[in-house]
C-alpha positions in Angstrom: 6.0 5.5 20.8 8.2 3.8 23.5 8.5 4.9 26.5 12.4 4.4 28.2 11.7 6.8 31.7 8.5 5.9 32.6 9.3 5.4 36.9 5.6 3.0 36.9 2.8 2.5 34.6 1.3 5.6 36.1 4.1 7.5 35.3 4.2 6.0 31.8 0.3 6.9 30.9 1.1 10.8 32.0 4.3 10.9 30.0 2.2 10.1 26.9 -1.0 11.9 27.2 1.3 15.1 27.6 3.3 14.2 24.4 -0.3 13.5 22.6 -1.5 16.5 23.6 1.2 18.6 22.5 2.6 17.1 19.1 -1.0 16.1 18.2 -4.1 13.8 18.9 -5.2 10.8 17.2 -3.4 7.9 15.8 -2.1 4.9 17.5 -0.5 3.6 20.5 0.3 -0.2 21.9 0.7 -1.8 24.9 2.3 -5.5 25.8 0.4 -6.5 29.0 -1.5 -9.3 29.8 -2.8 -6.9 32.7 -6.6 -6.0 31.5 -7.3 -3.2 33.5 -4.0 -1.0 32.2 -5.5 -2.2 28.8 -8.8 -0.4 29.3 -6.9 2.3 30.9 -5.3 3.6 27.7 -8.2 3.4 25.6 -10.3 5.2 27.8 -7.7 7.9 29.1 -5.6 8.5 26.3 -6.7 10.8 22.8 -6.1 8.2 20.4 -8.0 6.6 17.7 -6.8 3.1 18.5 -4.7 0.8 21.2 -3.0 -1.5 19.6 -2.7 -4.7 22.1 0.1 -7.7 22.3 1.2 -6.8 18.6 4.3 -6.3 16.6 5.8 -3.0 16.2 5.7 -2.7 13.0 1.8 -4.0 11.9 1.7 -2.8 7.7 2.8 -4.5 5.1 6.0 -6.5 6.8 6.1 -10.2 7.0 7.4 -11.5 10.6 7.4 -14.6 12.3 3.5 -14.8 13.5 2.6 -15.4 10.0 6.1 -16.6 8.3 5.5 -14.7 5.7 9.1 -12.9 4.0 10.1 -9.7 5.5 8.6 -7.0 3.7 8.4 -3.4 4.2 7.0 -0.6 6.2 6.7 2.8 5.9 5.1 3.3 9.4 1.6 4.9 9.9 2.1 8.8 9.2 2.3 10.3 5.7 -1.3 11.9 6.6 -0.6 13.4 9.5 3.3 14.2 8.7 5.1 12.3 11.3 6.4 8.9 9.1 9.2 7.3 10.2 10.4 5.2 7.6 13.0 2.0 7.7 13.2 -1.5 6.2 12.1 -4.2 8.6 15.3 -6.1 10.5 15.7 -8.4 13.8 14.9 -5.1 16.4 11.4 -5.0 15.3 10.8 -9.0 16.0 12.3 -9.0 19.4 9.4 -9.0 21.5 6.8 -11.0 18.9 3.3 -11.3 20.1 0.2 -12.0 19.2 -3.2 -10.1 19.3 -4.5 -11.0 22.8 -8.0 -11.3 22.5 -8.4 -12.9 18.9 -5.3 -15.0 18.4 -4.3 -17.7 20.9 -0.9 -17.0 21.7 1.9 -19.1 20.0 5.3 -17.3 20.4 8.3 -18.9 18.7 11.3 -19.2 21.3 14.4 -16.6 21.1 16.7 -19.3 19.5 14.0 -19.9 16.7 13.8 -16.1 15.9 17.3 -15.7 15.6 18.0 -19.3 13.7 15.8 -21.3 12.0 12.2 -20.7 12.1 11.5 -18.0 9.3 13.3 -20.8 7.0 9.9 -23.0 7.2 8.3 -20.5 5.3 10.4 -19.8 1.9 9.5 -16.9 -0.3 7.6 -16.7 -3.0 9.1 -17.2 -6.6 6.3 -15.4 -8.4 5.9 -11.7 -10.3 2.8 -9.7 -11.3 2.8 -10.7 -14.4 2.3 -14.6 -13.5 -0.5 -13.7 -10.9 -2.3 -11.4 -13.5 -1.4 -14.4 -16.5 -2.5 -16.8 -13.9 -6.3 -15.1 -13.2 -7.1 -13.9 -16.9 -6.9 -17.9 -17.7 -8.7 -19.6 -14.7 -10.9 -16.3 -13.8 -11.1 -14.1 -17.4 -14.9 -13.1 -16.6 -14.2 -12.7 -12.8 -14.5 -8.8 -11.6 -10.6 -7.5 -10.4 -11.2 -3.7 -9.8 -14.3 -1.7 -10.0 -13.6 2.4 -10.2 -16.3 3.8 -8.1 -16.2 7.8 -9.8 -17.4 5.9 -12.8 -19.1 2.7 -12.0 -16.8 0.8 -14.4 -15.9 -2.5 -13.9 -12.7 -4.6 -14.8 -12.6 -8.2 -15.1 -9.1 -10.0 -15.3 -9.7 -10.7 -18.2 -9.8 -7.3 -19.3 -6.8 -6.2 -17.0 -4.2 -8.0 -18.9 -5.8 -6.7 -22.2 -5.4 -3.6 -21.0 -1.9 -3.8 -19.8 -0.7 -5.4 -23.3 -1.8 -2.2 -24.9 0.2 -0.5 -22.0 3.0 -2.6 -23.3 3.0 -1.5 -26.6 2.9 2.6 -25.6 5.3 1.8 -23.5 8.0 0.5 -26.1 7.1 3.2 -28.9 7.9 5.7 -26.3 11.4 4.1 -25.5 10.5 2.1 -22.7 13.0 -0.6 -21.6 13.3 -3.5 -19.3 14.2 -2.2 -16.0 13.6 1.2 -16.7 11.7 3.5 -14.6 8.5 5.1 -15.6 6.6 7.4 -12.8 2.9 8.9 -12.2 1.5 11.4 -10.1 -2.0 10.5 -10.3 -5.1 10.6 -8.5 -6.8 6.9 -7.9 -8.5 5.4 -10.4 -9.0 2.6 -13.0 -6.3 3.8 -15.0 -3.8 4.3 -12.0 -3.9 0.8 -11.1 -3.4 -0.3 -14.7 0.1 2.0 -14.6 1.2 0.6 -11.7 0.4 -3.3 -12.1 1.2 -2.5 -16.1 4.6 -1.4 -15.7 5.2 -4.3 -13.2 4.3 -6.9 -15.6 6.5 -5.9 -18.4 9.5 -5.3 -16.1 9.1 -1.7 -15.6 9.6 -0.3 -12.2 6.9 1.8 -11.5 7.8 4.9 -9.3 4.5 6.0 -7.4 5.2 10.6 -6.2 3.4 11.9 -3.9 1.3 14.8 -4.8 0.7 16.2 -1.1 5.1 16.3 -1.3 5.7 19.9 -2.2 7.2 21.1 -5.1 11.0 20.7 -4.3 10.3 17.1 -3.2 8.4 16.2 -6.1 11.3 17.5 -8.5 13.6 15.5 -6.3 12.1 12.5 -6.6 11.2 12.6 -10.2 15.1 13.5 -10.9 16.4 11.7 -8.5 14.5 7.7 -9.5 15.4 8.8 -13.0 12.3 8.5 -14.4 12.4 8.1 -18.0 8.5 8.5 -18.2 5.8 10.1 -16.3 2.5 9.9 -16.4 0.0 13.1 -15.0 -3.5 13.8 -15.1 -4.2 17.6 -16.9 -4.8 19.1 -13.3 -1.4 17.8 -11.7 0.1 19.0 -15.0 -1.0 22.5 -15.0 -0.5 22.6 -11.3 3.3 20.9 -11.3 4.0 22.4 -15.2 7.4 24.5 -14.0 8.8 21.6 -12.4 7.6 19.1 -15.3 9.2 20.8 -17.9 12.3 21.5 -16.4 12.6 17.7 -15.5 14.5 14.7 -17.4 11.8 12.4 -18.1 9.2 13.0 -20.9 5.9 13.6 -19.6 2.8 12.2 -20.7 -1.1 13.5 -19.9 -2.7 10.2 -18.7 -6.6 9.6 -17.0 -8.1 6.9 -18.4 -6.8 3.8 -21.0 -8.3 5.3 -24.2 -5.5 8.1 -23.7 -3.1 5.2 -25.0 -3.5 5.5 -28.4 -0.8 3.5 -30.1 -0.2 1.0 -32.4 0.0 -3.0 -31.6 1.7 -4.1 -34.5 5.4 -3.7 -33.3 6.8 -6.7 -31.2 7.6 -6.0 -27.6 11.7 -6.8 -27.9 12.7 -4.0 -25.6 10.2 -4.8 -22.5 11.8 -8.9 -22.8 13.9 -9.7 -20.3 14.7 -12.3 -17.5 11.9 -11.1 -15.0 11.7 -13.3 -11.8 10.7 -13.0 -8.0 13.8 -10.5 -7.9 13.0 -7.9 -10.5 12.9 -4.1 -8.8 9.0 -3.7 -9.6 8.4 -0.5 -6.9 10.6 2.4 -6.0 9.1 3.9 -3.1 9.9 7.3 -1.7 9.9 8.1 2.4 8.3 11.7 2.9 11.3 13.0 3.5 10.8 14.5 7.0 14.0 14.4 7.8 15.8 15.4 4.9 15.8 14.6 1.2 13.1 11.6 0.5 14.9 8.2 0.0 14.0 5.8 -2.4 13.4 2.5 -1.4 13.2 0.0 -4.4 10.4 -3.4 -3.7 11.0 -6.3 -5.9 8.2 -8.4 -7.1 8.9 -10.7 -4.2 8.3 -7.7 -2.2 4.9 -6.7 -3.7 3.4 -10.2 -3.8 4.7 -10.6 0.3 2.6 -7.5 1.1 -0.6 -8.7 -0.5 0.4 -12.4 1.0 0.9 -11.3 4.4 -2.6 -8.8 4.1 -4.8 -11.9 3.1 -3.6 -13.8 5.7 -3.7 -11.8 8.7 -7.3 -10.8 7.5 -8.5 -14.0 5.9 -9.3 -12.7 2.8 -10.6 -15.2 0.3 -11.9 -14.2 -3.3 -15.2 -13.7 -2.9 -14.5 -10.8 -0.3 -14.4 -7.7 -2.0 -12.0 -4.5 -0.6 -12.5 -1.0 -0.5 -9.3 1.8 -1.5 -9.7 4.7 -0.6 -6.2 5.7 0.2 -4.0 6.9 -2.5 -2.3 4.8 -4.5 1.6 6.8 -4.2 1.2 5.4 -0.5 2.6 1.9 0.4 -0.9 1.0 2.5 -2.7 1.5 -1.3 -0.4 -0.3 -3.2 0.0 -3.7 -1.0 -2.8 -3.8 1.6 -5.0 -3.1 -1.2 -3.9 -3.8 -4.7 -1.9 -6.5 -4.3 -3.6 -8.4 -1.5 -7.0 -8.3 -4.2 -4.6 -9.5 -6.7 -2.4 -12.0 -5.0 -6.3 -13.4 -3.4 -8.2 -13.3 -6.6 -11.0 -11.2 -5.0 -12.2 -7.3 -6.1 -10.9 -4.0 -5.2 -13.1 -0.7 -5.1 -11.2 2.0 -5.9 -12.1 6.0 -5.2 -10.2 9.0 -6.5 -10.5 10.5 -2.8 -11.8 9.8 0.5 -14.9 11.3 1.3 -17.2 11.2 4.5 -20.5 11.7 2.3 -20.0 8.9 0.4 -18.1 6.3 2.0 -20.8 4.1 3.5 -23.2 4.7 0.3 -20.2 3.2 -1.7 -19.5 0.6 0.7 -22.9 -0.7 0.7 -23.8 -0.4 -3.3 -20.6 -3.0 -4.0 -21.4 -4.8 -1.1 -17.2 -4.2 0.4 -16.3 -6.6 3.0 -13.5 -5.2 4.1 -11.5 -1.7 3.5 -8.0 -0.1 5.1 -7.8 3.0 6.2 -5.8 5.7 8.5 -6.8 6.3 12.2 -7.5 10.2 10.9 -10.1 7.9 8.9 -11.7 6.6 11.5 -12.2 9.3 13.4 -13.8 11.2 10.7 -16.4 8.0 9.8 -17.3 7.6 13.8 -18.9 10.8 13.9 -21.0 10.1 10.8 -24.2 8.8 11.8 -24.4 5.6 9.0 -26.2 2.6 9.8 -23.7 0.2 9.3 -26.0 -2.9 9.7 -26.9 -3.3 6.7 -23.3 -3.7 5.3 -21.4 -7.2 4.8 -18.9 -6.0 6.8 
C-alpha cells in the first residue's frame, strides 16, 4: 500500500497499522529507506508477515530492469486472502527501481536508461514449451522433472513428453485445434501439470479456473475463454455439474494420464501450426473483485520470462529441487514453480493441497531446496514447531 498523506514517518506507520488492523492482518508491506532504524520499526510494530525492503513494487513473476529480464506479468499477492489487484506490468511500476538492501549491492540504472535504452540489452527469449520440454527429453531423458508427492510417483523428462504426445493425440480425436482453448479445474497433481504444459506444447492455450471462484464466476470464465474442452476431476464435477452441463465446452472427467485412453495411430494435422515465442499459451483470469474476471492471455514468451526471471532472482540451478504447493489455476504455481523447474532443468514437488502436518515431512523426504509460498503460509508454518535443520534449505 502507498501512503500519499502521511505528515512524517510517524504519521505514516499509524496510518497503516490502523488500515491493517481494520481490513485485515498479515501479508506484506515495503519500505524504500536506507534509514535502518525505520526499517526495524515496521517489522517489529506493524501485523504483517513480511517487510519487503528497497524492492520493486511489483516482486512476482514480472521481468524489470534489476534483472533485464522481458516484462512479464503480475497478478499481485492476494487471491488467498481476497484482496488481488490485478494489471499488466508498464513504466509506473519501474519508476523507483531498487534493489534488495541487505543482499544485493545496489546498481540502479539512471532515469534516461529506464525510459530509453537499457531493457534493449537484454532481448527476449524466442523459445516455446515445447522446445524446452524437446530440448530436456534429449540431453536429460532419465533426469527426474516433477515428482507428485500424494502418490510418490516420479516423472522424468523423458517420460513428460511421452506423456504429453498421448495428450496430443486425445486432444485431436476430441476436435482439438491449434490455437484453440481447452480448460481444467483441477486440483494439483501429476496429471495437472501434464494438461497445462501438454496443451502448451501442441499450441493449445490452456485456460487454468479457479475453483475457490464461486459458481457465477466459474460459468463466466468457462463461457467467456470459450473453452472448447475442459478437463475436471469426479469431485469438481459433481460439485460444479449444473454449471458444466449448461456450458459450451465438452467436458471431460480427468485425474491421472491412464484416463487418456485413445488411439495413437491418427497423425496430429490439426494440433500443426506455426508455433513460436508469440503463440497465446495461457489465458489467465483476475479474481474478479471488482467486477467480471478478465482474461489476460500469456504467450509462450511470457511463460518462459516467468520461469527465467524466478531462476534468476533465486539462483536456481538444476540440481535444486522446488516445492508447489500452491494451486496450479494461480499464476505464482504456474511460473514461479512450473516453469522456473522447467526453463532450469531441475525438479518440482507437487502437492494436491497445502497442509501444516505435512509440509516439513515432505520437504525433508525429497530433500526441496527451495519452495514459494503466500505470507498466510508462512504464518501458519512459524507456529509449527519443525526442526528445520536438517533440511537443505
Amino acid at each position: 500500500m502507498t501512503v500519499y498523506r502521511a505528515k512524517d514517518f510517524d504519521h505514516a506507520v499509524d496510518l497503516v497499522n490502523k488500515i491493517l488492523q481494520h481490513q485485515g492482518q498479515g501479508h506484506s508491506c515495503s519500505i524504500h529507506s536506507k534509514n535502518e532504524d525505520n526499517i526495524m520499526r515496521l517489522g517489529n510494530e506493524l501485523p504483517v508477515c513480511r517487510v519487503i525492503v528497497n524492492q520493486a513494487h511489483c516482486f512476482a513473476t514480472g521481468g524489470n530492469f534489476d534483472n533485464g529480464l522481458p516484462f512479464s506479468l503480475s497478478m499481485g499477492c492476494g487471491t488467498w486472502g481476497n484482496n488481488i489487484i490485478d494489471e499488466n506490468l508498464n513504466y509506473k511500476h519501474y519508476l523507483n527501481i531498487t534493489k534488495i538492501v541487505k543482499t544485493i549491492k545496489a546498481n540502479e540504472p539512471s532515469e534516461d536508461e529506464i525510459f530509453s535504452s537499457y531493457w534493449k540489452k537484454y532481448p527476449s527469449t524466442d523459445s516455446t514449451i515445447k522446445a524446452l520440454v524437446d530440448k530436456y527429453a534429449e540431453n536429460t531423458p532419465d533426469k527426474t522433472f516433477l515428482i507428485d508427492a500424494d502418490f510418490d510417483l516420479h516423472i522424468s523428462y523423458s517420460q513428460l513428453k511421452q506423456d504429453i504426445i498421448l495428450l496430443g493425440y486425445f486432444l485431436n480425436q476430441n476436435g482439438i485445434k491449434f490455437n484453440d482453448k481447452v480448460g481444467f479445474l483441477l486440483d494439483n497433481s501429476y496429471a495437472s501439470v501434464l494438461l497445462f504444459l501438454g496443451a502448451m506444447y501442441h499450441g493449445v492455450t490452456i485456460v487454468p479456473i479457479n475453483i475457490l471462484a464461486g459458481n457465477n464466476q466459474i460459468e463466466y470464465t468457462i463461457n467467456h475463454s470459450e473453452c472448447k474442452l475442459l478437463f475436471t476431476s469426479k469431485l469438481y464435477f459433481d460439485k460444479f455439474e449444473s454449471i458444466l452441463e449448461n456450458s459450451k465446452a465438452s467436458v471431460f472427467v480427468y485425474e491421472k494420464v491412464e484416463d487418456l485412453n485413445c488411439s495413437v495411430e491418427d497423425n496430429l494435422n490439426s494440433l500443426k501450426g506455426n508455433l513460436s515465442s508469440d503463440t497465446p499459451a495461457v489465458l489467465i483470469y483476475t479474481s474478479g473483485t471488482t467486477g467480471l474476471p478478465k482474461g489476460v492471455m500469456l504467450s509462450h514468451q511470457n511463460v518462459i520470462a516467468g520461469g527465467t526471471n524466478t531462476v534468476l532472482a533465486h539462483e536456481i540451478a538444476p540440481n535444486d529441487v522446488s516445492l508447489c504447493v500452491l494451486p496450479l489455476y494461480h499464476i505464482n504455481a504456474e511460473m514461479v514453480s512450473i516453469s522456473s523447474a522447467l526453463v532450469s532443468n531441475s525438479c518440482v514437488v507437487i502437492i494436491s493441497k497445502f497442509s501444516v502436518s505435512n509440509f516439513w515431512q515432505i520437504l525433508e523426504k525429497y530433500q526441496c531446496t527451495w519452495f514459494s509460498v503466500v505470507p498466510t503460509i508462512i504464518s501458519y508454518l512459524l507456529n509449527d514447531n519443525f526442526d528445520v535443520s536438517k533440511l537443505n534449505l
